[in-house]
BALOBA-1460 file (C-alpha; in Angstrom, 3 decimals):
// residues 230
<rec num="1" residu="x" x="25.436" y="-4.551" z="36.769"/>
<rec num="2" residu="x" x="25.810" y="-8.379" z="36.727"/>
<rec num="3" residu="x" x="24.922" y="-10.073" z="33.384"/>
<rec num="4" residu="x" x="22.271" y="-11.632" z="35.064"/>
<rec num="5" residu="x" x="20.790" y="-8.305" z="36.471"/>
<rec num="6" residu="x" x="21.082" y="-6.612" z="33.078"/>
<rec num="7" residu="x" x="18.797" y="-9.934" z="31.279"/>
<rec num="8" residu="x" x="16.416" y="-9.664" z="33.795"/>
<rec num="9" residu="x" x="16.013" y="-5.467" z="33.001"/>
<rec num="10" residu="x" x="15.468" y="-6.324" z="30.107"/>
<rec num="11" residu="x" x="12.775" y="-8.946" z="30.332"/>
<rec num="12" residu="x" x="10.782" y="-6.701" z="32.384"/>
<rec num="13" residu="x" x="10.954" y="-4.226" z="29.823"/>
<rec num="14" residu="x" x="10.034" y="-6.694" z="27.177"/>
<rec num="15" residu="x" x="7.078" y="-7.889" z="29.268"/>
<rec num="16" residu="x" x="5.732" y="-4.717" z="30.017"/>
<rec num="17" residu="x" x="6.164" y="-3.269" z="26.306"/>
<rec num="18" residu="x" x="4.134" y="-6.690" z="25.140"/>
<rec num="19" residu="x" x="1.446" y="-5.835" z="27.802"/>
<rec num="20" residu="x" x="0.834" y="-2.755" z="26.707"/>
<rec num="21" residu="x" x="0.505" y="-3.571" z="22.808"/>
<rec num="22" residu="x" x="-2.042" y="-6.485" z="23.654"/>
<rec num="23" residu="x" x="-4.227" y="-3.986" z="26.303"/>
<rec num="24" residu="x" x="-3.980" y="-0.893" z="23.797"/>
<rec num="25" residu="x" x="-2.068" y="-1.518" z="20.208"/>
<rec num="26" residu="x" x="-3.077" y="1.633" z="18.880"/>
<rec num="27" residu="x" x="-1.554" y="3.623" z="21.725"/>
<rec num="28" residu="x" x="1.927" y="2.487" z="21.791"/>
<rec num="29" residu="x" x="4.810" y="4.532" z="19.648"/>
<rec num="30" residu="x" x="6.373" y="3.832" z="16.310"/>
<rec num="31" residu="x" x="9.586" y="2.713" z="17.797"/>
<rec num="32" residu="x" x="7.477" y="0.876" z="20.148"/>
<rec num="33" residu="x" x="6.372" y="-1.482" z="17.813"/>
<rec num="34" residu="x" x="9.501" y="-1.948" z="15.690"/>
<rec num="35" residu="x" x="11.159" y="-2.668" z="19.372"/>
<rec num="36" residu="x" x="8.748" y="-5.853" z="19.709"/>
<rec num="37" residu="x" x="9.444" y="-6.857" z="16.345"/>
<rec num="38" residu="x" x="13.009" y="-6.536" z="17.129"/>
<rec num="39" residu="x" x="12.725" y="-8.757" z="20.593"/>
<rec num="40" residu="x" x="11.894" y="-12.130" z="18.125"/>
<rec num="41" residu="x" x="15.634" y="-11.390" z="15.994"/>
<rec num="42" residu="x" x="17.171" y="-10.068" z="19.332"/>
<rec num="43" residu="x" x="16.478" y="-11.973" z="21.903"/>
<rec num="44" residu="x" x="18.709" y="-10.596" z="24.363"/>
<rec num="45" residu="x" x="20.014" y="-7.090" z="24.057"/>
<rec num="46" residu="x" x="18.404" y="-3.959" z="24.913"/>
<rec num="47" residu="x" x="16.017" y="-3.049" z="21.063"/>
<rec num="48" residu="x" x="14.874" y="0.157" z="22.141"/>
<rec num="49" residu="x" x="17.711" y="2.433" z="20.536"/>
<rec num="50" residu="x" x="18.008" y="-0.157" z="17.355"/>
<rec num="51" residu="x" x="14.718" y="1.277" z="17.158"/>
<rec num="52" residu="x" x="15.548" y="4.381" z="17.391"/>
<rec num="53" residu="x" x="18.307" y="4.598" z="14.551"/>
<rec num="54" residu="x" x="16.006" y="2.833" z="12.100"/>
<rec num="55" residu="x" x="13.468" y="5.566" z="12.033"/>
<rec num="56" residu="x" x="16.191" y="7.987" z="12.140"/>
<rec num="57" residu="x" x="17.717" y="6.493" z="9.239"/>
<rec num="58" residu="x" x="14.624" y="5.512" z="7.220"/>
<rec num="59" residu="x" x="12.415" y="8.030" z="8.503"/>
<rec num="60" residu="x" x="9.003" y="6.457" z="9.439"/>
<rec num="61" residu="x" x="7.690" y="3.092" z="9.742"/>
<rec num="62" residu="x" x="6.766" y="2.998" z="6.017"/>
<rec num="63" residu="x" x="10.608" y="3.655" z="5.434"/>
<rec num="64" residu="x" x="11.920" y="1.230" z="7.559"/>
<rec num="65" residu="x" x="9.435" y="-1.603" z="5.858"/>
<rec num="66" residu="x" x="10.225" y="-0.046" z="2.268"/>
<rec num="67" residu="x" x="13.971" y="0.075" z="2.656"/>
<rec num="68" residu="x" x="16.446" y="-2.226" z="1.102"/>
<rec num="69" residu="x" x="17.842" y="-5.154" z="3.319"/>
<rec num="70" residu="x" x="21.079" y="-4.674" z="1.903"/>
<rec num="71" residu="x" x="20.649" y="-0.463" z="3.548"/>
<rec num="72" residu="x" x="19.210" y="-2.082" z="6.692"/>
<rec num="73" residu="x" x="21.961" y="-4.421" z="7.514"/>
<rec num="74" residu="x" x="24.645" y="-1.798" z="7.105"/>
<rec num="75" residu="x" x="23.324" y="-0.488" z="10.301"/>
<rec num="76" residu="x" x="24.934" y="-1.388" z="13.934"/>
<rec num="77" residu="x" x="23.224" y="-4.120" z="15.660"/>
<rec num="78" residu="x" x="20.860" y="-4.973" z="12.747"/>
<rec num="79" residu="x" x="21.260" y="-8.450" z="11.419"/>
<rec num="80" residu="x" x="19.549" y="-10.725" z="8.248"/>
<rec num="81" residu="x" x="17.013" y="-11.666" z="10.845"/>
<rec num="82" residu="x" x="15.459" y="-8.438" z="10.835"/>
<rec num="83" residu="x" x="15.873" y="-7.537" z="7.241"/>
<rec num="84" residu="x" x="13.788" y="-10.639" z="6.458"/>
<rec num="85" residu="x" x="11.487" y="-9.872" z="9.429"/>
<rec num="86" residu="x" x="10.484" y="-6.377" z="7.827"/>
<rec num="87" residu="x" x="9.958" y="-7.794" z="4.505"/>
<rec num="88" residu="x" x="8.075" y="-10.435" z="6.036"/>
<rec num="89" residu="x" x="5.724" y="-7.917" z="7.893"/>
<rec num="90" residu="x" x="4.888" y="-5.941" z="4.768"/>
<rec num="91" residu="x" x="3.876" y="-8.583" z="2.784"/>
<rec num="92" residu="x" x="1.761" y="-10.352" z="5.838"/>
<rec num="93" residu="x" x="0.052" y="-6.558" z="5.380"/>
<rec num="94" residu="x" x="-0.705" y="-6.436" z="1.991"/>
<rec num="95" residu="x" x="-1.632" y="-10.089" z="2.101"/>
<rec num="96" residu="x" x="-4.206" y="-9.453" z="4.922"/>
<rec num="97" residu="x" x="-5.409" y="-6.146" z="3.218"/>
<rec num="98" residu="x" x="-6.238" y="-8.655" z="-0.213"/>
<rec num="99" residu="x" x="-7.900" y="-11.183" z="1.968"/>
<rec num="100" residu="x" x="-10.188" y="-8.300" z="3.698"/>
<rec num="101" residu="x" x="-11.229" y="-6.980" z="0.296"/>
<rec num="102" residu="x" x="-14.939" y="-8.404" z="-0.251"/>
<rec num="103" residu="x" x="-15.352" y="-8.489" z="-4.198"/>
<rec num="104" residu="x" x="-18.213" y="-10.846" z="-3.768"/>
<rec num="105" residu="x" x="-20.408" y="-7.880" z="-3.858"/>
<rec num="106" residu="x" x="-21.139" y="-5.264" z="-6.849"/>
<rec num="107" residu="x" x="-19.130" y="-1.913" z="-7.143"/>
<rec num="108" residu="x" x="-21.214" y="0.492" z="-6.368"/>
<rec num="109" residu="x" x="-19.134" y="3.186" z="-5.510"/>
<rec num="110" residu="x" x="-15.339" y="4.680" z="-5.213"/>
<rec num="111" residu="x" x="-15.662" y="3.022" z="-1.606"/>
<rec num="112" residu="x" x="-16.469" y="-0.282" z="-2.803"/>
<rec num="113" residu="x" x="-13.420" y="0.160" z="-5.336"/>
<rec num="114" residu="x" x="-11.188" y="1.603" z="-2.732"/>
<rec num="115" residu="x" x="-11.678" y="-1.560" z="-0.869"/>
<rec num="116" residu="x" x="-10.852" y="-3.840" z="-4.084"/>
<rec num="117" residu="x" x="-8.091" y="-1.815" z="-5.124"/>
<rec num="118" residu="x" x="-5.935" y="0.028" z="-2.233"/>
<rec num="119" residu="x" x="-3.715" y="-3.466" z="-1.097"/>
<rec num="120" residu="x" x="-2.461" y="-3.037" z="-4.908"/>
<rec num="121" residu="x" x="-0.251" y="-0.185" z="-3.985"/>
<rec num="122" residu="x" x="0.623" y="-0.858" z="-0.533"/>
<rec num="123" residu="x" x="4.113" y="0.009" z="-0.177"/>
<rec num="124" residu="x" x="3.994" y="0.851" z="-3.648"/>
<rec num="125" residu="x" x="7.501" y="2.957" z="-4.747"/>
<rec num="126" residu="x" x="6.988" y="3.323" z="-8.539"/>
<rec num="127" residu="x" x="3.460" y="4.581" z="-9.973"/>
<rec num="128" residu="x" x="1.218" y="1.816" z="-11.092"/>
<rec num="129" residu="x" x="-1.773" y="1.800" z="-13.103"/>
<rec num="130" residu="x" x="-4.623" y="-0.691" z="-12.112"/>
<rec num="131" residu="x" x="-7.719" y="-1.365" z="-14.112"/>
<rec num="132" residu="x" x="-10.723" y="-2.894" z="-12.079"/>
<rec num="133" residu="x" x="-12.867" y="-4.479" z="-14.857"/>
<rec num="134" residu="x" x="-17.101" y="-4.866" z="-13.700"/>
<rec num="135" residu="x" x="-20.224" y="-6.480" z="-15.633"/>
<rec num="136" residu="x" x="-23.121" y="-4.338" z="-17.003"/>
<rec num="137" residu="x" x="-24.484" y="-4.347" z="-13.118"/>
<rec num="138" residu="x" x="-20.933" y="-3.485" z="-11.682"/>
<rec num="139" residu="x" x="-20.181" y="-6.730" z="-10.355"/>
<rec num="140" residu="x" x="-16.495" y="-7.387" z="-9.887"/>
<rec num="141" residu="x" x="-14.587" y="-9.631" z="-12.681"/>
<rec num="142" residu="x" x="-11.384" y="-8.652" z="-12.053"/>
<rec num="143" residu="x" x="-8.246" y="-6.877" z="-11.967"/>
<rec num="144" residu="x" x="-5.092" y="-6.057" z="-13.899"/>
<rec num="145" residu="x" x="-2.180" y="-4.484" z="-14.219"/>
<rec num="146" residu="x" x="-1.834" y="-2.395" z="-17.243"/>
<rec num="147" residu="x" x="1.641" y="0.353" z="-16.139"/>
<rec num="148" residu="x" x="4.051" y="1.067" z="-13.973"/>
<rec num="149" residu="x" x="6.865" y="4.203" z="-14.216"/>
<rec num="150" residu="x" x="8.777" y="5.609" z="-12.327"/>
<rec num="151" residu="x" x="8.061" y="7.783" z="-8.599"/>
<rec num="152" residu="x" x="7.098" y="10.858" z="-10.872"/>
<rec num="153" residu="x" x="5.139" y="9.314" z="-13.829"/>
<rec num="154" residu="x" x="2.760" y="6.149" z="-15.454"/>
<rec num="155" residu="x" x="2.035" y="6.291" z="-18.805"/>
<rec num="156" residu="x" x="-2.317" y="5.887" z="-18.895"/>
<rec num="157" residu="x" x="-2.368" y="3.575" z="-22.819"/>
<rec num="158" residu="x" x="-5.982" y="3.250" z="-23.675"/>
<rec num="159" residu="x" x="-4.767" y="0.516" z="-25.576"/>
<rec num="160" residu="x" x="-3.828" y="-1.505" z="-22.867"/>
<rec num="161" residu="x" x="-6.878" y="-0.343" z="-20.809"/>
<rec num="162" residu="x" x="-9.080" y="-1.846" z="-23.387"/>
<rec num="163" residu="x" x="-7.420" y="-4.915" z="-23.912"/>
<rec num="164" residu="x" x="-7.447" y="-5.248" z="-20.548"/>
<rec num="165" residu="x" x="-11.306" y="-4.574" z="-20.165"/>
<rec num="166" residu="x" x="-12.166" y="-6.951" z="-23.473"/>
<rec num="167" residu="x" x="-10.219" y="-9.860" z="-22.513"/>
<rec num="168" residu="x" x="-12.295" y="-9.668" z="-19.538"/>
<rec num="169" residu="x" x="-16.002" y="-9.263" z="-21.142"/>
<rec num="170" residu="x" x="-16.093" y="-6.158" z="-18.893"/>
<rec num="171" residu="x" x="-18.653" y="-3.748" z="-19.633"/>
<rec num="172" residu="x" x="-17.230" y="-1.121" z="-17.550"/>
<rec num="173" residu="x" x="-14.147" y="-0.580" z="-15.676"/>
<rec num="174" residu="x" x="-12.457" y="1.992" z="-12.933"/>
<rec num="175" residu="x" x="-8.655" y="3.210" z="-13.351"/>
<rec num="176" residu="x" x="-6.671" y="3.569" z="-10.629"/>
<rec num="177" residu="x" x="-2.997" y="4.779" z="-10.301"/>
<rec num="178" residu="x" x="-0.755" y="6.141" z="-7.501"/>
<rec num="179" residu="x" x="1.409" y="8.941" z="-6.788"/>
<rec num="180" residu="x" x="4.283" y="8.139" z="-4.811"/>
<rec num="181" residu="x" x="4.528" y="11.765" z="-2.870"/>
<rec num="182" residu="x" x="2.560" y="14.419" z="-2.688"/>
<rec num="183" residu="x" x="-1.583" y="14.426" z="-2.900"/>
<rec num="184" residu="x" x="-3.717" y="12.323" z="-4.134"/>
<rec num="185" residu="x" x="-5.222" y="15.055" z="-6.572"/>
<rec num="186" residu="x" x="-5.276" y="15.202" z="-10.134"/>
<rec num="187" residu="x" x="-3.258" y="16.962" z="-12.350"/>
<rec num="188" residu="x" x="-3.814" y="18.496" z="-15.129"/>
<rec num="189" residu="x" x="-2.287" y="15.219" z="-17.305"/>
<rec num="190" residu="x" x="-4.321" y="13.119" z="-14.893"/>
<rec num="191" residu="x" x="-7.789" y="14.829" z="-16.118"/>
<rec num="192" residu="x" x="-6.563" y="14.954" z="-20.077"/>
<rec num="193" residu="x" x="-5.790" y="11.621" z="-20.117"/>
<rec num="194" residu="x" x="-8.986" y="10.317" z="-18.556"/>
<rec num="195" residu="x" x="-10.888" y="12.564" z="-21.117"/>
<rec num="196" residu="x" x="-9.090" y="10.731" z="-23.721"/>
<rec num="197" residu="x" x="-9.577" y="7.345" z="-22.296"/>
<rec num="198" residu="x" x="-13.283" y="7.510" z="-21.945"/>
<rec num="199" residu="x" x="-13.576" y="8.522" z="-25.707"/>
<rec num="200" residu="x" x="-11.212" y="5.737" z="-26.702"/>
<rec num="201" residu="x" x="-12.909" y="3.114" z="-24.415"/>
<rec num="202" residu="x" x="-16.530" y="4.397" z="-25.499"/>
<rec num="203" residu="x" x="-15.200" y="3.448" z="-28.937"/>
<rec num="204" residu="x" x="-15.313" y="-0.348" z="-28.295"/>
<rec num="205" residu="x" x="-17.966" y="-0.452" z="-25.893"/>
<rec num="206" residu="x" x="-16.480" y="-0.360" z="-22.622"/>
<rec num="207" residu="x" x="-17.680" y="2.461" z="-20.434"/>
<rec num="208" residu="x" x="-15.199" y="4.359" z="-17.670"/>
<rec num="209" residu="x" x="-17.138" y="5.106" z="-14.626"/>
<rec num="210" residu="x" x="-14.441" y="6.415" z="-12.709"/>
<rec num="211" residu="x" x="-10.446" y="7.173" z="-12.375"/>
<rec num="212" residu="x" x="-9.211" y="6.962" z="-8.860"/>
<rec num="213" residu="x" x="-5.970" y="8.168" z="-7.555"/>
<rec num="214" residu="x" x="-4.039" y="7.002" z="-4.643"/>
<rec num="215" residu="x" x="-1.432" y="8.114" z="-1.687"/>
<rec num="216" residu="x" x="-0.687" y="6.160" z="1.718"/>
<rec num="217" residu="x" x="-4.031" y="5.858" z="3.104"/>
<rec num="218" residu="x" x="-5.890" y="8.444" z="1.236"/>
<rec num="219" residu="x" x="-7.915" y="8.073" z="-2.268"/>
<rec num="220" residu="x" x="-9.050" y="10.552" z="-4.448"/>
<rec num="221" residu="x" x="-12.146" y="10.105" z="-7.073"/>
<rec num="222" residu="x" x="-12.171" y="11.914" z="-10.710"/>
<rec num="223" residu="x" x="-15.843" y="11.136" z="-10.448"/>
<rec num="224" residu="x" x="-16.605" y="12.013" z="-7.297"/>
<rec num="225" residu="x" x="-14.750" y="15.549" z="-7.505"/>
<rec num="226" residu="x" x="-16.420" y="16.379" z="-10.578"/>
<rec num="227" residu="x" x="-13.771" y="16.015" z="-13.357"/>
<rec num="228" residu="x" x="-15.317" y="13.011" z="-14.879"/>
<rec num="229" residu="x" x="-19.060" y="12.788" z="-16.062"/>
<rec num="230" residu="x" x="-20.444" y="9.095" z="-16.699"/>
C-alpha cells in the first residue's frame, strides 16, 4: 500500500479509537487506552501491537505504569517518550486522587479515612505505614509517614506512631499500611501488633480508633471486622 494510503489507515483508526474513549471511556480495552497514549509519542506508526507487547511483558496496566523506564525502553518500538509518558500518567493519578480527597470534613468513619488515605499507596511497590492523626472530634490534622519495608513486610514502631501523633496534638489517630499482593486481610502479626499499639499509644494519651489495611482498590478495617475494640 502507498505510504500515503497506509497514514491515512491509520488516522482513521486513531480517530475512531479517540471517538470511542470520549462517547464511552469505561468501555474501551486495556490496550485500548495504552494505544491512545501511545498515538501522542508515536505519531505515525500503527500503536496497537506496541500495545499489545507491553501488557504481555508487564502484565496489566498497573505493570506497565509501575515498570522501570530503563525495562520499558528495552522493548521494540518503545522510545523515552513513552517511558516518561507512563510515569507522567501515574503521578497525574495519584495527584488527582490527593486533590479529590476532602479532609475539610471530620473522620467519621473507615470511608472517610479511605478517602484521606488510599492516593498514599497508589502504585505503591514496598509496604508503607501511614498514620492519619485527628482532634478529640476526629477532625483531620494530618498525615505522616512513619515505615516502609519491603513487598512482604513493614515494621508497625509504636514509637514512631506516637511521635508521630504528639508532634501533631492529635488525640486520636488511624494506621494504615499496604500489602503489596495478596488480600487486604489481617494477619495474625497485623492483629498482635495493633493490640500492642493501642496499649502503647493509650499510655501517652493518644487513642487508636482504627488500623486499616490496603490492596489495589480494596481496603480492609481492623475495626470494622471486629479485631479492634475502641
Amino acid at each position: 500500500m502507498p505510504r500515503g494510503g497506509e497514514k491515512g489507515l491509520h488516522d482513521g483508526h486513531r480517530k475512531r479509537l479517540k471517538q470511542s474513549f470520549l462517547a464511552q471511556p469505561g468501555v474501551v480495552e486495556d490496550h485500548q487506552l495504552l494505544e491512545l497514549l501511545l498515538f501522542y509519542c508515536n505519531p505515525r506508526s500503527d500503536t496497537n501491537e506496541t500495545a499489545h507487547q507491553l501488557l504481555n511483558q508487564f502484565g496489566s496496566i498497573a505493570g506497565v505504569l509501575d515498570a522501570d523506564p530503563v525495562e520499558v525502553v528495552k522493548l521494540d518500538k518503545i522510545g523515552d517518550h513513552a517511558a516518561v509518558l507512563f510515569k507522567v500518567v501515574k503521578e497525574l493519578a495519584r495527584r488527582y486522587l490527593a486533590v479529590r480527597a476532602d479532609v475539610s470534613a471530620c473522620i467519621q468513619n473507615s470511608k472517610d479515612a479511605y478517602q484521606v488515605l488510599a492516593h498514599y499507596f497508589f502504585g505503591a511497590r514496598s509496604e508503607m505505614l501511614y498514620v492519619l492523626c485527628l482532634d478529640g472530634k476526629q477532625k483531620f490534622l494530618g498525615v505522616r509517614k512513619v515505615g516502609e519495608g519491603d513487598v512482604n513486610t513493614v515494621q508497625i514502631s509504636p514509637r514512631l506512631v506516637a511521635q508521630a501523633a504528639l508532634s501533631l496534638n492529635a488525640a486520636c489517630v488511624i494506621v494504615a499500611h499496604n500489602h503489596v499482593s495478596g488480600l487486604a486481610f489481617p494477619s495474625r502479626e497485623d492483629r498482635i501488633a495493633t493490640k500492642e499499639l493501642q496499649q502503647i499509644l493509650d499510655g501517652v494519651g493518644v487513642q487508636l480508633i482504627d488500623h486499616l489495611i490496603f490492596v489495589d482498590d480494596d481496603m480492609v478495617s481492623l475495626r470494622d471486622s471486629g479485631f479492634l475494640e475502641v
